[in-house]
C-alpha positions as CSV (number, residue, x, y, z in Angstrom):
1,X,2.6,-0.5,26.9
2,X,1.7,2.4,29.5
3,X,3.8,4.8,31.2
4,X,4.1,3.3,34.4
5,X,6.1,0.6,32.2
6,X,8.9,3.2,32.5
7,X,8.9,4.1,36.1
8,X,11.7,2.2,37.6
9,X,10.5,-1.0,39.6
10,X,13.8,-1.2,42.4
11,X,16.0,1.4,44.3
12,X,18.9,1.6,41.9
13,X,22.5,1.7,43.2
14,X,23.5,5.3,41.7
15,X,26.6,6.4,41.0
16,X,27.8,9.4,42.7
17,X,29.4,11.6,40.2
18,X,30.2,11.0,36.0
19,X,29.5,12.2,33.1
20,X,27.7,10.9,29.7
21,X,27.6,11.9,25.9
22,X,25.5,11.8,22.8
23,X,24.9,12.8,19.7
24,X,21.9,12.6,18.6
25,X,20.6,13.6,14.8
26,X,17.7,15.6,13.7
27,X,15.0,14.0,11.6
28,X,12.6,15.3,8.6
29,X,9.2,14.0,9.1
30,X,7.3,12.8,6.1
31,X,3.9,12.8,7.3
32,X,3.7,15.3,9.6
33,X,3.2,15.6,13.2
34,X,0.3,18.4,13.7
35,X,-1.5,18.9,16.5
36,X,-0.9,17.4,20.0
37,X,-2.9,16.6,23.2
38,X,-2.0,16.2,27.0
39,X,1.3,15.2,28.0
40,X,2.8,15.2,24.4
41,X,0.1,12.8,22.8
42,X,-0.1,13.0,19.1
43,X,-3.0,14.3,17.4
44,X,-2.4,11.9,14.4
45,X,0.7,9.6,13.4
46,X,3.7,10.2,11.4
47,X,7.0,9.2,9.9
48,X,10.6,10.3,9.2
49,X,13.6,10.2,7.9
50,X,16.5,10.4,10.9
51,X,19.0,12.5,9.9
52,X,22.6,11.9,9.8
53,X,24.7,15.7,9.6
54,X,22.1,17.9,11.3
55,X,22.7,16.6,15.2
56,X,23.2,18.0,18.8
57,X,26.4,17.0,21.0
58,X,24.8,16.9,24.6
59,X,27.4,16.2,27.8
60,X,26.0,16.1,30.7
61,X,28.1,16.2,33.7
62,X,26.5,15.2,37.2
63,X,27.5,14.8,40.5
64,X,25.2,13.7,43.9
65,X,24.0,16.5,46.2
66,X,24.8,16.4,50.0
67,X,20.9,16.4,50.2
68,X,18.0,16.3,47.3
69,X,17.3,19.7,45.7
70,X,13.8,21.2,46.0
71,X,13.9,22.0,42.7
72,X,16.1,20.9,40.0
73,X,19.5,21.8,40.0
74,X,21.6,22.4,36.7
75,X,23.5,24.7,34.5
76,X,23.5,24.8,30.7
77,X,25.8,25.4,28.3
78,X,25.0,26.0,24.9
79,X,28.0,25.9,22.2
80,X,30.3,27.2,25.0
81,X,28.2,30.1,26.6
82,X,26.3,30.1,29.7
83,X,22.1,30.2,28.3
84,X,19.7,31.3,30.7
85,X,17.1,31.5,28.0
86,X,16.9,27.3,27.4
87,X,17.0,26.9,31.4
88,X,13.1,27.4,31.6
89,X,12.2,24.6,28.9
90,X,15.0,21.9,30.3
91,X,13.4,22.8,33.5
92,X,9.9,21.8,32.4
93,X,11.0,18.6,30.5
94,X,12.6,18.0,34.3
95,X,9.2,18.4,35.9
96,X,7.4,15.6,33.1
97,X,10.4,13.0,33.0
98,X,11.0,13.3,37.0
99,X,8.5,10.3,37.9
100,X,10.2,7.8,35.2
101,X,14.1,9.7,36.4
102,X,13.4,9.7,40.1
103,X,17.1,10.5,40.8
104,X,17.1,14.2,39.1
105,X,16.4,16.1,42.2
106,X,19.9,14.4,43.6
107,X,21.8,15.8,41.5
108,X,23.9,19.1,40.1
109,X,24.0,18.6,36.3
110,X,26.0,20.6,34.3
111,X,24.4,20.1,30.5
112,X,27.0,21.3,27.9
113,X,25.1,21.4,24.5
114,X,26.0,22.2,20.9
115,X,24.5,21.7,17.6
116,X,26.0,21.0,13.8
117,X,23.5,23.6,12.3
118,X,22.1,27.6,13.1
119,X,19.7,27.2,15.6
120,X,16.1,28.3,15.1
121,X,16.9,27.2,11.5
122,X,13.8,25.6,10.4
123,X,15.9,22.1,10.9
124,X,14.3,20.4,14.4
125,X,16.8,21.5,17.4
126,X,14.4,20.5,19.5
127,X,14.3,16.9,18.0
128,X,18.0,16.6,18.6
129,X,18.2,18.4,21.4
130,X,15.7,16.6,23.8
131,X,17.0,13.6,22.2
132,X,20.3,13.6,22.9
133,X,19.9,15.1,26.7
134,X,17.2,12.2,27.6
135,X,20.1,9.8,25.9
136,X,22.5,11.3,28.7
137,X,19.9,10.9,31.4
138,X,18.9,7.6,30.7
139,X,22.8,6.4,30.5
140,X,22.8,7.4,34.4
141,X,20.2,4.8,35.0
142,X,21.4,2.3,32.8
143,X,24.9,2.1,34.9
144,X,23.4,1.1,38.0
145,X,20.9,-1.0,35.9
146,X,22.9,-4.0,33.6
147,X,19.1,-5.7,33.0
148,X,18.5,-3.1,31.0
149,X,18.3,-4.1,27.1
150,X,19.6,-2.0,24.5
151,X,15.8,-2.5,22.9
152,X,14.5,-1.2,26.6
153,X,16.7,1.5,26.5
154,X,16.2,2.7,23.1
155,X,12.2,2.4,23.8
156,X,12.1,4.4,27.2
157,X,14.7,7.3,25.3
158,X,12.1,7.6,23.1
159,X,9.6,7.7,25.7
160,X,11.5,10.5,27.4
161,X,12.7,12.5,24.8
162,X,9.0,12.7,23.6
163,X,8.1,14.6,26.9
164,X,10.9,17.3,25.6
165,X,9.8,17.5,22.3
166,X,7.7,15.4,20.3
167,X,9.6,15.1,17.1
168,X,12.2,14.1,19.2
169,X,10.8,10.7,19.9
170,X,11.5,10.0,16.1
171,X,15.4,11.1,16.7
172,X,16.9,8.2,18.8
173,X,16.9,5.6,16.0
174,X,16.8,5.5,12.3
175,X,16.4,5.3,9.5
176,X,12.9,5.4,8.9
177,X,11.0,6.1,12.4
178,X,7.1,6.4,12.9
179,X,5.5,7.6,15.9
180,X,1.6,7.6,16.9
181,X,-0.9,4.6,17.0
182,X,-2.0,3.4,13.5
183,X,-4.3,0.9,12.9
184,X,-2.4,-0.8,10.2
185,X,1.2,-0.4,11.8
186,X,2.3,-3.2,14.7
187,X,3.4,-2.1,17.7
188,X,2.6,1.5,16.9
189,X,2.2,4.3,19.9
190,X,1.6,7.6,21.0
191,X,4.3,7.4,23.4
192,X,7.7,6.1,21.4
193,X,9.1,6.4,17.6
194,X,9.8,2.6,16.8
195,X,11.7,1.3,13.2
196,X,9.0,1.2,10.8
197,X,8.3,-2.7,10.1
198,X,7.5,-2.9,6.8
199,X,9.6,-3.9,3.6
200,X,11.1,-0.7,2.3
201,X,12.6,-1.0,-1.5
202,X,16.8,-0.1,-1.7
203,X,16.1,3.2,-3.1
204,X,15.0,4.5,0.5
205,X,17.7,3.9,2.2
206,X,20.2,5.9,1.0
207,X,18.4,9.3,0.0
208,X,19.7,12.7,0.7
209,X,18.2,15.8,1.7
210,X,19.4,19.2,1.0
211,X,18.3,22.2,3.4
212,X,17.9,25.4,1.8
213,X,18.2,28.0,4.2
214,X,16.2,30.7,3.3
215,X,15.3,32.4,6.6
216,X,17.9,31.8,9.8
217,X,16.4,33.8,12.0
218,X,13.5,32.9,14.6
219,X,9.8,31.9,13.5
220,X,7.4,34.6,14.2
221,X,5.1,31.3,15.5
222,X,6.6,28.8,17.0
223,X,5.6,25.6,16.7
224,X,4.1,24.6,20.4
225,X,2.0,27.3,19.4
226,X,1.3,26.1,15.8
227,X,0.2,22.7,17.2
228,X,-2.1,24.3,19.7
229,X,-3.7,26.1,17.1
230,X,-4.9,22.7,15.8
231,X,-7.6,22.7,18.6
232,X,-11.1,23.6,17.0
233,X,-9.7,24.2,13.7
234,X,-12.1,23.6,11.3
235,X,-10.4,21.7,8.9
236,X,-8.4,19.0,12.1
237,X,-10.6,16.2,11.9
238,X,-9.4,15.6,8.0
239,X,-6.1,16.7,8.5
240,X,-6.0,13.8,11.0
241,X,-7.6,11.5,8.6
242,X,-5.4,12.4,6.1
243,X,-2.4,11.5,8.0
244,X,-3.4,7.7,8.8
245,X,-4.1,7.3,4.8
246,X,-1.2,8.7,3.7
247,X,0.8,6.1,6.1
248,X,-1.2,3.4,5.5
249,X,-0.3,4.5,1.1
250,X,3.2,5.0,1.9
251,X,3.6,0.9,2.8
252,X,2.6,0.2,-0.7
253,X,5.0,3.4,-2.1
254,X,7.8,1.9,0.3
255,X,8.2,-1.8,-0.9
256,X,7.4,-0.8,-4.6
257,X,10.2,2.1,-4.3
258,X,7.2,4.0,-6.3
259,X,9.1,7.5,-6.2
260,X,6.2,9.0,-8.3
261,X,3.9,8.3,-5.9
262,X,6.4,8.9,-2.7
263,X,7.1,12.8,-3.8
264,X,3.5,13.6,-4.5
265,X,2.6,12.1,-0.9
266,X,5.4,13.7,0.7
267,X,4.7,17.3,-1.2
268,X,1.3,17.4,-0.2
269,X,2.1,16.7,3.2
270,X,4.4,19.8,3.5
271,X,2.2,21.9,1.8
272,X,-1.0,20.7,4.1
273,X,1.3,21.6,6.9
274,X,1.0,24.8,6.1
275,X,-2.5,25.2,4.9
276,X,-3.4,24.3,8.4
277,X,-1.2,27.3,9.7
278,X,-2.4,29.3,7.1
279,X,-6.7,28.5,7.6
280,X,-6.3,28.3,11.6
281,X,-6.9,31.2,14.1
282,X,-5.7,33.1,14.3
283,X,-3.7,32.7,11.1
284,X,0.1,32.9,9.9
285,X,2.4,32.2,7.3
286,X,5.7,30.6,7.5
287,X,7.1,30.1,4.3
288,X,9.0,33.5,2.9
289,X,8.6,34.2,-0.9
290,X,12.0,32.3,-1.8
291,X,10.1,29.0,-0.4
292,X,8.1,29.1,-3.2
293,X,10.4,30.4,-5.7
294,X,12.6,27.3,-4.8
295,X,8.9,25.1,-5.0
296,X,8.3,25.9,-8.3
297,X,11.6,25.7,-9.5
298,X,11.8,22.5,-8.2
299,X,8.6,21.6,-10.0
300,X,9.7,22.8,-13.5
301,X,13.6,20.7,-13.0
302,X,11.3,17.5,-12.3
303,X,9.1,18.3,-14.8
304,X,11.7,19.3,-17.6
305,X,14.7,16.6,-16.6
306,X,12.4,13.8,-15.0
307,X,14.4,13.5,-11.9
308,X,13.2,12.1,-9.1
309,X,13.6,14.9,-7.2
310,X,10.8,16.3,-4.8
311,X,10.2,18.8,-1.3
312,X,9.4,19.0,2.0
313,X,8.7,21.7,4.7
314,X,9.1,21.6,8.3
315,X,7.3,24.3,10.3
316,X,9.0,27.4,8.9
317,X,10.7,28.7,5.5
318,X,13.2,26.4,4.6
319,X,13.3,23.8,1.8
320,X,14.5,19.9,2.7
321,X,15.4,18.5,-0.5
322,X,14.8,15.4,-1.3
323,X,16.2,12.7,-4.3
324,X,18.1,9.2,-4.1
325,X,21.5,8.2,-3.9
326,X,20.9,7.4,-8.1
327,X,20.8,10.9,-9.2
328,X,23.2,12.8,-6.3
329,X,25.4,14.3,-8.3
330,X,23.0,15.9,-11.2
331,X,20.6,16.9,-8.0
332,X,23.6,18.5,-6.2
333,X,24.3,20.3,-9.7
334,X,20.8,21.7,-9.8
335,X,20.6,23.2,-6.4
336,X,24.2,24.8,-6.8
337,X,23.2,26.5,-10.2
338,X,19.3,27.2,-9.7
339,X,18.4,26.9,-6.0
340,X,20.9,28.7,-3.7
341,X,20.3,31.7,-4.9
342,X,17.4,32.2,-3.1
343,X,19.1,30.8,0.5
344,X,19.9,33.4,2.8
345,X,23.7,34.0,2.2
346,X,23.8,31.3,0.0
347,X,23.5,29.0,2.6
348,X,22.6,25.0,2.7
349,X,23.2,22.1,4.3
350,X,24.4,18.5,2.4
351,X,22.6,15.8,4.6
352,X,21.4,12.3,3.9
353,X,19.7,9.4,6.2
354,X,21.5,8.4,8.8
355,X,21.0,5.6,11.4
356,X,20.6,7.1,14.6
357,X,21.7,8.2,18.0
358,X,25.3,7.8,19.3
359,X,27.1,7.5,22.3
360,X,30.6,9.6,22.3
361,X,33.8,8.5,24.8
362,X,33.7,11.2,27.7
């Protein structure tokens, strides 16, 4: 597929005035997502696990102008406050999506948004965030469009939310989501998350994954800037490498259920993540020294107990961690009494896989 695939072919009938809502989950990527080109291209592929508790709430409200805007015309609302700071980036994923939405300009939105987490948490508000509002867009175009396939929906909500945010592409469907062209994965693309189509073992789909929030407050590099970063770095070319052989392993890990071989993968993703942030220039550091102290002490459990219990790391401080439905309760036990100590307030978040993006009555 291209991208003129998802500019509308016919002059839609569009309603005047209505509202939509979604809620839409965040997602933990596996392999990660580093490094980006033009227009929200991937630099390499990757894979996640959606999300089930960690989601945004999006209603978006609209109503037909007595003429098209110049510009685009909207007001956000972000867990019931007026939020001038978000306007700029909403305004800029307006600008990228307007050619595949061309009725945006024709109408006032009013964009009432809310999440189940802290934002700037280290968990992906941008993921859910640009997920669910391209969710509520998309439904406007779907009612004056009945041809319009759930699959064809779900595919060009991927598309759009990608423009947002690209982790978000990875946040319309679940449970196990890969975005970015790979040689060895069908239907594969740089420009929508699709279900990964391989045979994935039981034990996969009902894992959990435990936040640890250890920093709550803002990153002191965000990650549009962290992915820039990956531009002449001197290590990218491996990095990228490394990211098609790790998805092209994780087939074999998924349909064994190998969960020796799935935490090592996923652990030296996380901690490559940050090597690259930590070797670029110029250089930071995301993870706080309770990151670590959690990593090891992760390390010596597993070691000690043999639980199949493992890490990952998004861009920023905060632990996800990871076991199986099998050992929930002696995990749960092990965070409580070794591992939230070292959260900031003693804070954490209970989530599992979940199965996607849903629309809420109005």
């Amino acid at each position: 597929m291209t991208t003129n695939d998802f500019i509308p072919k016919k002059k839609l009938d569009l309603p005047e005035k209505g509202s939509f809502k979604w809620k839409a989950p965040s997602n933990i990527a596996l392999v990660k997502y580093w490094g980006k080109l033009e227009h929200q291209i991937p630099a390499n592929p990757s894979i996640s696990f959606t999300l089930d508790a960690c989601a945004t709430t999006t209603k978006v409200t609209f109503e037909k102008l007595t003429k098209p805007s110049e510009g685009f015309s909207f007001d956000l609302i972000f867990e019931g406050s007026k939020k001038e700071s978000f306007k700029p980036k909403i305004n800029t994923f307006f600008e990228r999506v307007q050619e595949y939405l061309p009725f945006l300009r024709a109408y006032h939105f009013t964009i009432e948004t809310s999440n189940s987490f802290p934002h700037s948490s280290g968990i992906a508000s941008s993921a859910s965030g640009m997920a669910a509002l391209s969710l509520c867009l998309l439904s406007i175009e779907r009612s004056a469009n009945r041809e319009m396939s759930d699959a064809q929906f779900d595919k060009k909500a991927s598309f759009l939310a990608r423009l947002g945010s690209g982790s978000a592409c990875r946040s319309i469907k679940g449970d196990l989501i890969q975005w970015g062209n790979h040689q060895g994965i069908p239907e594969s693309s740089d420009l929508f998350g699709i279900n990964y189509p391989f045979e994935v073992h039981p034990i996969f789909k009902n894992y959990h994954d435990t936040i640890l929030l250890v920093h709550k407050g803002e990153k002191v590099v965000s990650s549009t800037v962290g992915h820039g970063l990956m531009q002449g770095h001197p290590f990218a070319k491996n990095r990228f490498q490394q990211a098609h052989d790790n998805l092209q392993k994780l087939k074999d890990v998924f349909s064994k259920g190998d969960l020796d071989q799935f935490m090592a993968l996923v652990e030296s993703e996380a901690l490559t993540l940050h090597a690259m942030m930590m070797s670029s220039s110029p250089y930071f550091i995301l993870m706080h020294p309770n990151t670590l102290r959690i990593i090891n002490k992760i390390w010596e459990f597993r070691k000690t107990t043999q639980t199949p219990i493992c890490f990952t790391l998004d861009a920023g401080a905060n632990v996800h961690v990871l076991y199986p439905e099998t050992v929930k309760e002696k995990a749960i036990q092990f965070i409580q009494d070794q591992l939230v100590v070292y959260c900031e307030n003693g804070h954490y978040i209970c989530d599992r896989i979940g199965n996607g993006a849903k629309e809420l009555k109005v």
